[in-house]
C-alpha positions as CSV (number, residue, x, y, z in Angstrom):
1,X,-150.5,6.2,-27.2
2,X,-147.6,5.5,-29.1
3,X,-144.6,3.2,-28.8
4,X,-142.0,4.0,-26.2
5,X,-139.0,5.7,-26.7
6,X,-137.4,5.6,-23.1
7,X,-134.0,7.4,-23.1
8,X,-133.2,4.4,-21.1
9,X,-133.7,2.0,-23.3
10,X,-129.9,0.8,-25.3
11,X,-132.8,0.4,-28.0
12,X,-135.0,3.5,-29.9
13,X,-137.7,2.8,-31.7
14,X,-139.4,4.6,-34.8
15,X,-142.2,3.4,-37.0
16,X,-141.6,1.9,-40.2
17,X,-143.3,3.7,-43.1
18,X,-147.1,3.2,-42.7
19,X,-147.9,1.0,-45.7
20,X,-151.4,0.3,-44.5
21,X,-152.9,3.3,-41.9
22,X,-155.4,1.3,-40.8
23,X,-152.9,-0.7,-38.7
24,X,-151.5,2.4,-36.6
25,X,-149.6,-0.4,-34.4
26,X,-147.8,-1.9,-37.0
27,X,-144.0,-3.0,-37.2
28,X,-141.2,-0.5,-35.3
29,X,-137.6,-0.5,-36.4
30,X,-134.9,-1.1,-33.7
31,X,-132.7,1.5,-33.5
32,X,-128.9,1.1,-32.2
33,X,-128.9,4.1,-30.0
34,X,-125.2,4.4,-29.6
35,X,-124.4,4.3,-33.2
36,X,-127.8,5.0,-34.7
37,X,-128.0,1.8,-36.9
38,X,-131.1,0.2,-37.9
39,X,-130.7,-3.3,-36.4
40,X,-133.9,-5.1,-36.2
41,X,-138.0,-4.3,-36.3
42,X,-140.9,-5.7,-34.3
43,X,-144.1,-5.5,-34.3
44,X,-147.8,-6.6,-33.5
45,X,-149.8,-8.2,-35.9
46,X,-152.7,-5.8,-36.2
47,X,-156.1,-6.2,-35.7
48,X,-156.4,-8.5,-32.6
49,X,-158.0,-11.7,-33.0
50,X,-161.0,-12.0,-30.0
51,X,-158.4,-9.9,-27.9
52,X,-155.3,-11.8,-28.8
53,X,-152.8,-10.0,-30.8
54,X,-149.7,-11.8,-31.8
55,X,-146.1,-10.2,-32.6
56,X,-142.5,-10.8,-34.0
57,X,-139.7,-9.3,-34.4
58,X,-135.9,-9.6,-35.9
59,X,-132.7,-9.0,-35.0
60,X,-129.1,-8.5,-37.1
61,X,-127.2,-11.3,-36.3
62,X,-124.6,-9.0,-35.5
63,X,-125.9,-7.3,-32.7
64,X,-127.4,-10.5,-31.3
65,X,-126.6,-11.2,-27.3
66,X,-127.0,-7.9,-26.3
67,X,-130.1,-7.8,-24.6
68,X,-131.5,-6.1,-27.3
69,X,-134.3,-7.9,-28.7
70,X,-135.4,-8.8,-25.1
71,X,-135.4,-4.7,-24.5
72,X,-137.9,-4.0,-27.7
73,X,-140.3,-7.0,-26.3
74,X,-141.0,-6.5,-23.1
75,X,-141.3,-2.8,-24.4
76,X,-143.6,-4.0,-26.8
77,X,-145.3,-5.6,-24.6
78,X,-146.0,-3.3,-22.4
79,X,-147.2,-1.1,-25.2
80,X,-149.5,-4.0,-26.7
81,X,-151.3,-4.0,-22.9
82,X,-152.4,-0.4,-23.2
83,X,-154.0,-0.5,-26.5
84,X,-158.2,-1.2,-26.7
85,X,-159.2,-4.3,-27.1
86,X,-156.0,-6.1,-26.3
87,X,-156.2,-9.0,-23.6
88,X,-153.7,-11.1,-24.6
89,X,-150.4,-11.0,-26.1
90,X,-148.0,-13.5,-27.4
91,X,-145.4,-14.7,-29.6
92,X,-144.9,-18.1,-32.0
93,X,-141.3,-19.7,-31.9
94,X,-140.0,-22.7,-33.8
95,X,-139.1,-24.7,-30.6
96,X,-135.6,-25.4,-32.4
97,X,-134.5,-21.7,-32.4
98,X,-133.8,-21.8,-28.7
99,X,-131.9,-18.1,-28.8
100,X,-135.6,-16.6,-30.0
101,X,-136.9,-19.2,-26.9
102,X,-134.8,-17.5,-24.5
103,X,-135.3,-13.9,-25.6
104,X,-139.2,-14.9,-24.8
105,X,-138.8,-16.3,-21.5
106,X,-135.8,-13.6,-20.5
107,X,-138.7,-11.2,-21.6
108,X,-141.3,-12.8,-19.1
109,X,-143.5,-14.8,-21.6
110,X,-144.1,-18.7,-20.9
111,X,-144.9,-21.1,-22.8
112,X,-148.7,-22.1,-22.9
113,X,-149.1,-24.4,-26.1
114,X,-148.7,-25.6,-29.5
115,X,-149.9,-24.4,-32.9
116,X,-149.9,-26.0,-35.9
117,X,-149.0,-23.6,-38.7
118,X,-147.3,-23.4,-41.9
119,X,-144.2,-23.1,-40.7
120,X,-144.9,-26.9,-38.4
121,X,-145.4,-26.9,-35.1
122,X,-144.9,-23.6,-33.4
123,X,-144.5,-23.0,-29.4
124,X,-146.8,-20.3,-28.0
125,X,-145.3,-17.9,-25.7
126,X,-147.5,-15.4,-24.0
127,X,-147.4,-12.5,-21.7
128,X,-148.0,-12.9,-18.0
């Protein structure tokens, strides 16, 4: 199954140049449909770990508050629930970067923990 590509979406969606084909369900660009700019990606972070696959994404500042990076989520998502072997998805945040806190809980995600991580401690988000 491949990613979505809803014409209702304000979002499209295209794969990213496969660097690694192993990882079919790699990162997505985000596509500006009404002026056809690149504007963000997401992705999962292929393979799953024990069923849990993680994901992230990015948006131009300049098309933040628009809905959407919440759009590409829950459509990724979505997509992330039909693939084998997937029983969990979620999302680390940086508890300080509350506009990537609210795109996660706008998207349906809630918060179930803490990991600590490189980058300090991280919020985990996960779908319901």
């Amino acid at each position: 199954m491949s990613f979505p590509c809803h014409a209702l979406f304000r979002v499209a969606f295209t794969d990213l140049p496969q660097r690694h084909p192993e990882q079919p369900h790699g990162h997505r660009l985000i596509i500006e449909r009404e002026t056809g700019l690149t504007v963000g990606a997401i992705g999962l972070k292929w393979p799953p770990t024990d069923g849990a696959v993680e994901f992230g994404y990015g948006l131009a500042a300049s098309r933040r508050c628009r809905g959407y990076t919440t759009e590409a989520v829950r459509a990724l998502v979505a997509h992330a629930r039909t693939l084998p072997g997937v029983t969990l998805v979620y999302a680390t945040v940086d508890p300080a970067n509350v506009p990537s806190v609210r795109v996660l809980e706008k998207a349906g995600l809630r918060r179930d923990g803490t990991v600590d991580s490189h980058e300090g401690l991280l919020h985990r988000y996960v779908a319901g």
